[in-house]
C-alpha positions in Angstrom: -64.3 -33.4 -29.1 -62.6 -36.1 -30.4 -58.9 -36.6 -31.2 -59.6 -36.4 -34.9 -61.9 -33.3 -34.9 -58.8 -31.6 -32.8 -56.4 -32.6 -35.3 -59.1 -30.8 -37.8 -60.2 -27.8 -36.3 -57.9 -26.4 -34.3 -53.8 -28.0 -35.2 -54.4 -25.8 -38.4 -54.6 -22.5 -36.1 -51.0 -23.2 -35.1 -50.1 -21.5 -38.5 -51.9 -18.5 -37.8 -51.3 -18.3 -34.4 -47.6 -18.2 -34.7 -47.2 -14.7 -36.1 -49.2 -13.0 -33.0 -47.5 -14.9 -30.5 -44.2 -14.0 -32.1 -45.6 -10.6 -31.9 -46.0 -10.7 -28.1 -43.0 -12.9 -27.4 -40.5 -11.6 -29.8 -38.2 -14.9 -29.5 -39.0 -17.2 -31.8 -37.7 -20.5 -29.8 -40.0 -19.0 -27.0 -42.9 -18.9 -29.2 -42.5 -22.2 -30.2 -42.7 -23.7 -26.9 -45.7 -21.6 -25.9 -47.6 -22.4 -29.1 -46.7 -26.4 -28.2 -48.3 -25.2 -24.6 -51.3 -23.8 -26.0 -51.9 -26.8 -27.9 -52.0 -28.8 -24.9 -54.3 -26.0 -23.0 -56.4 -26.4 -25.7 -56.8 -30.1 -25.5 -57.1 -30.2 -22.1 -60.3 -27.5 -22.8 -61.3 -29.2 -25.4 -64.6 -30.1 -24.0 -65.1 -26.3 -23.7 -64.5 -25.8 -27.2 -66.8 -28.5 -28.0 -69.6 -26.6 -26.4 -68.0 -23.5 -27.4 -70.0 -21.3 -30.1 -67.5 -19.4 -31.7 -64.1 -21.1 -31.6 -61.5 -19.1 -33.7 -62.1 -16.4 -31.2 -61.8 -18.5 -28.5 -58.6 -20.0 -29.6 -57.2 -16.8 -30.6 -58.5 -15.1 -27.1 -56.7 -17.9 -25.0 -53.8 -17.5 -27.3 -53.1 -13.8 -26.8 -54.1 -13.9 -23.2 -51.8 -17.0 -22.6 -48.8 -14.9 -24.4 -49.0 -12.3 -22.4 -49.3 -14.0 -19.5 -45.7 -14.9 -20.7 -44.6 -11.6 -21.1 -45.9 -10.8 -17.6 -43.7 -13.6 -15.7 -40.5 -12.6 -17.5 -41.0 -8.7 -17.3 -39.1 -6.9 -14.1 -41.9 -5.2 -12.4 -41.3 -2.1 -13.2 -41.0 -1.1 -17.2 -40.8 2.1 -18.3 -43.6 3.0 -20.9 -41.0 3.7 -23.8 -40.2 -0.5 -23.1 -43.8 -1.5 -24.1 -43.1 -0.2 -27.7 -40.2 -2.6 -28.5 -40.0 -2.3 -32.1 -40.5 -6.1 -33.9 -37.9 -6.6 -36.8 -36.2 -3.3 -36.7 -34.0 -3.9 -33.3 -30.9 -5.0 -35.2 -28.4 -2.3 -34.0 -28.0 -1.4 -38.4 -31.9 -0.2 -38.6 -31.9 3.7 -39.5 -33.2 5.8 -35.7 -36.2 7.2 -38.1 -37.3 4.8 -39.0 -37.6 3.3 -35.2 -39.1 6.2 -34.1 -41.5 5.7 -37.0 -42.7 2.5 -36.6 -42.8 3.1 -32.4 -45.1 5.7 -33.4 -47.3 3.8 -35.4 -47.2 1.0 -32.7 -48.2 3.3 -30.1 -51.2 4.9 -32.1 -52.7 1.3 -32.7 -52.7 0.2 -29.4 -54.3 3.4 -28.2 -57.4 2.5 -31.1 -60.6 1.8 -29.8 -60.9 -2.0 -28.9 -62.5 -3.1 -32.4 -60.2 -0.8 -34.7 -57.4 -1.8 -32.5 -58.5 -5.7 -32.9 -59.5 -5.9 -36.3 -56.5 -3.8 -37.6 -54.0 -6.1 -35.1 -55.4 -9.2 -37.2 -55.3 -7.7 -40.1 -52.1 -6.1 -41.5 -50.1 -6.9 -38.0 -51.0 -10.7 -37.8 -52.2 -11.1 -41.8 -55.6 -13.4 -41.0 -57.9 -13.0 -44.2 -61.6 -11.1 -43.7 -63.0 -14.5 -43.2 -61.2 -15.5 -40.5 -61.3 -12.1 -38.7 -64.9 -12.9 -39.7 -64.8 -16.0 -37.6 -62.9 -14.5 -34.7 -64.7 -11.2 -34.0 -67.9 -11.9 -35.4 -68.7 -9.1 -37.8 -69.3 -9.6 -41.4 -66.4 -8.9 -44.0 -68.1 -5.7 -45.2 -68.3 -4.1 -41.7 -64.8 -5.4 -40.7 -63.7 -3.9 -44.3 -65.0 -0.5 -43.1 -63.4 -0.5 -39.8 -60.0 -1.7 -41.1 -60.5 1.5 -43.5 -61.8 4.0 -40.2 -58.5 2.3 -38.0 -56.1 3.0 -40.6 -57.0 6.4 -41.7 -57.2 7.2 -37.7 -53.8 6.0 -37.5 -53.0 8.1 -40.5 -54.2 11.3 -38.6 -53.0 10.7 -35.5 -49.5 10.2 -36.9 -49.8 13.0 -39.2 -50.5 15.0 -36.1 -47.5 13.8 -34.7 -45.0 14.9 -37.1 -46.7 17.8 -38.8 -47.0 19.9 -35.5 -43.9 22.3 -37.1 -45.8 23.3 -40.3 -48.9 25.1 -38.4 -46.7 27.9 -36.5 -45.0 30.2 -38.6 -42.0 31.8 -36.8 -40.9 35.4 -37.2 
């Protein structure tokens, strides 16, 4: 791959790449760094990705699995569970408890998804890639991944629902 089809094909991914890693990392100056990182990774592989038959997933793959490679060397050894489920923008001490909970919730129920629901919805509404680039990554066509994004979120729905609407069932006398 040449210096001028890197610049082309993958450079651009930096854009997208920047709101999963921010995801993972939660530190933005951190994120930076390990996005310039990646870059070079990827340069260095670049004869990989030459050869390589599906490069957006490759270049996400290596992304994610880079960032939490990241996560791995800074975390103590031992986390508690409830420290997996950091909640993203609502850690400012002035965010309503609820609404924590909620969205910890909601985290939790998507990373226990199935490995394509879990993926596609991650990219999706999480991450914001378009169907076509989703497309690219996982390799399904936009009407299938448009039917999985549907079954993942209405699963999230019901397993949330289930969470918080345990109280109505029993009646107490």
């Amino acid at each position: 791959m040449t210096t001028e089809e890197f610049k082309n094909k993958v450079i651009p991914f930096s854009r997208k790449l920047y709101p999963m890693l921010f995801r993972i990392l939660k530190d933005e100056e951190e994120t930076r760094d390990a996005l310039q990182d990646l870059m070079v990774k990827l340069w260095n592989k670049r004869n990989d990705l030459n050869n390589c038959t599906n490069q957006p997933a490759y270049i996400v793959a290596m992304a994610r699995n880079y960032s939490f490679d990241l996560v791995k060397k800074k975390r103590p050894a031992k986390i508690g569970k409830n420290e997996e489920y950091k909640v993203l923008n609502l850690v400012d001490e002035g965010a309503n408890p609820e609404i924590k909970e909620k969205f910890e919730c909601v985290h939790k129920v998507i990373t226990e998804l199935p490995e394509k629901y879990r993926t596609v919805i991650q990219l999706r509404d999480i991450d914001g890639f378009s169907f076509d680039e989703i497309k690219e990554i996982t390799g399904f066509e936009v009407p299938n991944l448009r039917v999985i994004l549907s079954r993942a979120r209405q699963k999230v729905k019901e397993e949330v629902e289930k969470i918080y609407d345990y109280d109505k069932t029993k009646q107490f006398v």
